[in-house]
Structure formats: C-alpha cells, structure tokens
C-alpha positions as CSV (number, residue, x, y, z in Angstrom):
1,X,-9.1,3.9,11.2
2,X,-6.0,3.9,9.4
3,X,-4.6,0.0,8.3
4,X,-1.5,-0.3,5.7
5,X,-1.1,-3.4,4.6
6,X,-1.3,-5.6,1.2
7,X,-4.7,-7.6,0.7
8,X,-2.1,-10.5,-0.4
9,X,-2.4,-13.1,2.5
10,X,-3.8,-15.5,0.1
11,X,-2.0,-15.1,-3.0
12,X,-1.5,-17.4,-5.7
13,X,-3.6,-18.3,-8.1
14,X,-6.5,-17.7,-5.9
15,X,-8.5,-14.3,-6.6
16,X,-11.0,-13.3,-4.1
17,X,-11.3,-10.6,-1.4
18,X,-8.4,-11.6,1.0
19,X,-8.0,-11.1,4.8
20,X,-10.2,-7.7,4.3
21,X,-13.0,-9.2,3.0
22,X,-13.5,-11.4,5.7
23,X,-13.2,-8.5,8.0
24,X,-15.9,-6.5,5.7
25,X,-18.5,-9.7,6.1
26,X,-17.7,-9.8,10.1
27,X,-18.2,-6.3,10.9
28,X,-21.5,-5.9,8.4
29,X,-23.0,-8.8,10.6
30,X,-22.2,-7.5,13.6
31,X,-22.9,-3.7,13.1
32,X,-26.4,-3.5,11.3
33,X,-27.1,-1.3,8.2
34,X,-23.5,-0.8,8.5
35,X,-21.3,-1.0,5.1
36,X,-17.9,-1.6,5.9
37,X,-15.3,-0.3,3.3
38,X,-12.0,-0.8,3.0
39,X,-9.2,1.2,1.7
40,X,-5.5,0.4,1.9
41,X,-2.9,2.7,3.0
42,X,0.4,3.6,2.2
43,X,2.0,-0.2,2.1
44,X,4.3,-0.7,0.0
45,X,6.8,-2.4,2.2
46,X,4.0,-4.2,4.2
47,X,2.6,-7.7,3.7
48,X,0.1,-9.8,5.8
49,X,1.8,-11.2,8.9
50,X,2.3,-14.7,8.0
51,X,4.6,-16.8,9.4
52,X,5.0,-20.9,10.2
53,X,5.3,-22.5,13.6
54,X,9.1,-21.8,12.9
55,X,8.7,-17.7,12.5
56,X,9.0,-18.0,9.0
57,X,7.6,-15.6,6.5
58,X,4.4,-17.6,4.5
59,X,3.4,-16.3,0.8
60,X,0.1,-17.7,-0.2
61,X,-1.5,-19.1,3.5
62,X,-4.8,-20.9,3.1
63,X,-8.1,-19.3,3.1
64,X,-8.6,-20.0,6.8
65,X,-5.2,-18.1,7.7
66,X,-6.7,-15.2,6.2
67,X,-10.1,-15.5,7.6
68,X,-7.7,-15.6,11.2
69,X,-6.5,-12.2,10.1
70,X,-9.8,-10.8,8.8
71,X,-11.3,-11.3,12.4
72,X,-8.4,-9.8,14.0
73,X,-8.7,-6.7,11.4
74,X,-12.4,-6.7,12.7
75,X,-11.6,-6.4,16.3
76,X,-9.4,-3.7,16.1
77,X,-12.5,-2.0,13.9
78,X,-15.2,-3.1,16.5
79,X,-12.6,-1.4,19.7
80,X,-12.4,1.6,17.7
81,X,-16.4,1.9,16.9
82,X,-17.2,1.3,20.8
83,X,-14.5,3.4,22.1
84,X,-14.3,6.5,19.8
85,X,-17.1,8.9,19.8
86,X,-18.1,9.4,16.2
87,X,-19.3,12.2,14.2
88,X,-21.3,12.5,11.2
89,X,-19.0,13.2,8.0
90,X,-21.2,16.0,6.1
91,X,-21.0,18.7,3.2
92,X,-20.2,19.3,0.0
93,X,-18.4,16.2,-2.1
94,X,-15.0,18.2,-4.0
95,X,-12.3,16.0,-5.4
96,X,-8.9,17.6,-7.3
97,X,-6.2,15.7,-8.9
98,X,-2.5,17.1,-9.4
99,X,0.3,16.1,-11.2
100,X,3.9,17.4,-9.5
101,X,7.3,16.6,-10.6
102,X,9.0,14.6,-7.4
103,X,13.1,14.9,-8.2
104,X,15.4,12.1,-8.7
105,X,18.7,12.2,-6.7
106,X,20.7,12.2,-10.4
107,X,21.9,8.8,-12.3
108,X,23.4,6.5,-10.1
109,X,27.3,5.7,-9.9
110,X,28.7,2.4,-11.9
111,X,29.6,1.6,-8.3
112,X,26.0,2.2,-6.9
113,X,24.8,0.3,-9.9
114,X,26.5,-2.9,-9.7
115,X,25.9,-3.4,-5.8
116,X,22.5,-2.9,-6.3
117,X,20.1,-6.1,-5.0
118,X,17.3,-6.1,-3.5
119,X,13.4,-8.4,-2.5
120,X,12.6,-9.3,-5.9
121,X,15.9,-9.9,-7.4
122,X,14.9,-10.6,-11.3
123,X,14.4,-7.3,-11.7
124,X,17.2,-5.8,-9.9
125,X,19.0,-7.7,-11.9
126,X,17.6,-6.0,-15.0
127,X,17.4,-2.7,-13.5
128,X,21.1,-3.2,-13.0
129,X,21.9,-4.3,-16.9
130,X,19.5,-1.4,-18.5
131,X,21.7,1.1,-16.7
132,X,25.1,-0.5,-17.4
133,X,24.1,0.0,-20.6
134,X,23.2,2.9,-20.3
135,X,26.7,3.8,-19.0
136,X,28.6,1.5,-21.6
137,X,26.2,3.5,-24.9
138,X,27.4,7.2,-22.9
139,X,23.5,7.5,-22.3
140,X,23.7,7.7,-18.6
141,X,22.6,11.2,-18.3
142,X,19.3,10.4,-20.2
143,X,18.2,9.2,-16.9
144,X,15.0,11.7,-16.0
145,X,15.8,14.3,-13.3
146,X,12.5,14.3,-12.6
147,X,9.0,11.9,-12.3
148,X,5.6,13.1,-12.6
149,X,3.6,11.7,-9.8
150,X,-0.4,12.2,-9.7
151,X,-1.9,13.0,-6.6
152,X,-6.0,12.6,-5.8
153,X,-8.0,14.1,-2.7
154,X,-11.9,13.8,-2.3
155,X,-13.0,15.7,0.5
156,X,-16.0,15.8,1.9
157,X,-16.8,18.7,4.1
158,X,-14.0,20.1,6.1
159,X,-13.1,17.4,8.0
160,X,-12.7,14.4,5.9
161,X,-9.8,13.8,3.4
162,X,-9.1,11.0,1.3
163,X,-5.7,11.0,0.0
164,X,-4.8,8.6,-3.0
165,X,-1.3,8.3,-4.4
166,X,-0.6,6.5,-7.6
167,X,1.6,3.5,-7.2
168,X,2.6,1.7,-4.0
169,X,4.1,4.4,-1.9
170,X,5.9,3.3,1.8
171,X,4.3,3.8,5.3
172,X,7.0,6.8,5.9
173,X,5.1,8.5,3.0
174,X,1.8,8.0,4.7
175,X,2.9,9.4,7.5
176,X,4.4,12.1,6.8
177,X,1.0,13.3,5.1
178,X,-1.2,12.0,8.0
C-alpha cells in the first residue's frame, strides 16, 4: 500500500511515533503474528489532515487527534489486506545506491529573486539575501548547475522494489517513478 504523508500530526515538543504508530499497534492486534511497518512516501508537500471545526489547518493536534487518524490509516490497511489477494515476496535480498547529477534551471533573475516567498517564510527570506548578494559581489554564476542526488533500491526478488530518495521529494516525484 502506498501512503505519503508526514508522521507530524503531533508535533511540538512531543516525540513519539505519531498517527502511524497508532495504526502499527491497531493492525498488529488485529492481524496476528503480523508486524506492521511503515514507510513514508514521497511527501514533501503533504501534512496530516488537521483542521478545526472552522476548516482550519491545525499544527501540533493532541495525541487523541492522531490516534483518530492512526485508525483511519488502519482501515484503509485492513480493506486492502481482505480485499487484495496477496503473494509471498521471495528471493534473493540486492540493494544498489547511485549518485546522479539532477540539473538546475541556471541562477535565478534579480527579478525572480526578489519576488520569491513562500510556506516557511524565514528562510525565503534568507534564501533571497544570500543570492542578492550573490548578485551585488558579481558571484551569481557560482550558483551550481548541477546537484548530486543519491538514489537507494533494495529489491527483493523480482517483484518487490523499495525506492528511497534522499531528502523530502514531492508526490509528483513518487509518481512518476511508481
């Protein structure tokens, strides 16, 4: 089953397993000898679905909020498990890492630069004076045209594939490789 989205429904100060540990305890209890794992997609751009009585979005919801959304992560595990007919995942155990170079678009324009905001606005806003003065020092073009980005698969057999991508890549990404 695939599921993208941040194990942040708590937050703050609390540290603990989140909305998907509560599903892992449900589904253990209810499947037996079963070990329920999970592994977050490609979520950058995804949080917990959290809002108020007013549709506003909530950071840091208590610990029963979470629990709310653990079960409903469960259900959607338990429909699959009784609906999909499943097959034993068997073979030989490779992994392989790469490293590629992904290509930047070039240094941004002054233009592009200043009208830049965005979610977390502190470090636009820094992101936004680093390259102004990067501009203003003549520097701009010291702006990589390039990023290398490391890439892990662990298959198992020929069927399964585990695809992990370093950083916090968007659902698009996901599914493009899905």
């Amino acid at each position: 089953m695939s599921y993208a989205c941040h194990a942040s429904a708590i937050g703050g100060p609390l540290i603990g397993n989140d909305y998907p540990g509560f599903a892992q305890e449900i589904i253990e209890n209810r499947y037996d000898g079963c070990t329920a794992l999970f592994a977050q997609g490609c979520a950058a751009e995804i949080k917990p679905y959290n809002v108020d009585p007013n549709f506003k979005f909530m950071y840091g919801v208590p610990p029963a909020v979470a629990t709310g959304l653990g079960w409903e992560l469960a259900k959607e595990v338990g429909r699959v498990i009784e609906t999909t007919t499943m097959e034993e995942v068997v073979g030989d155990i490779g992994i392989s890492r790469r490293v590629i170079e992904l290509p930047t678009e070039g240094p941004p324009s002054e233009e592009q630069i200043k009208s830049t905001t965005g979610a977390l606005q502190d470090a636009a806003d820094r992101w936004r004076e680093y390259m102004l003065g990067k501009i203003k020092d003549g520097k701009i073009d010291e702006v990589p045209s390039a990023h290398s980005y490391e890439i892990g698969v662990v298959k198992i057999g020929e069927r399964f594939r585990l695809v992990a991508l370093q950083g916090e890549p968007c659902v698009r990404i996901g599914l493009r490789i899905g």
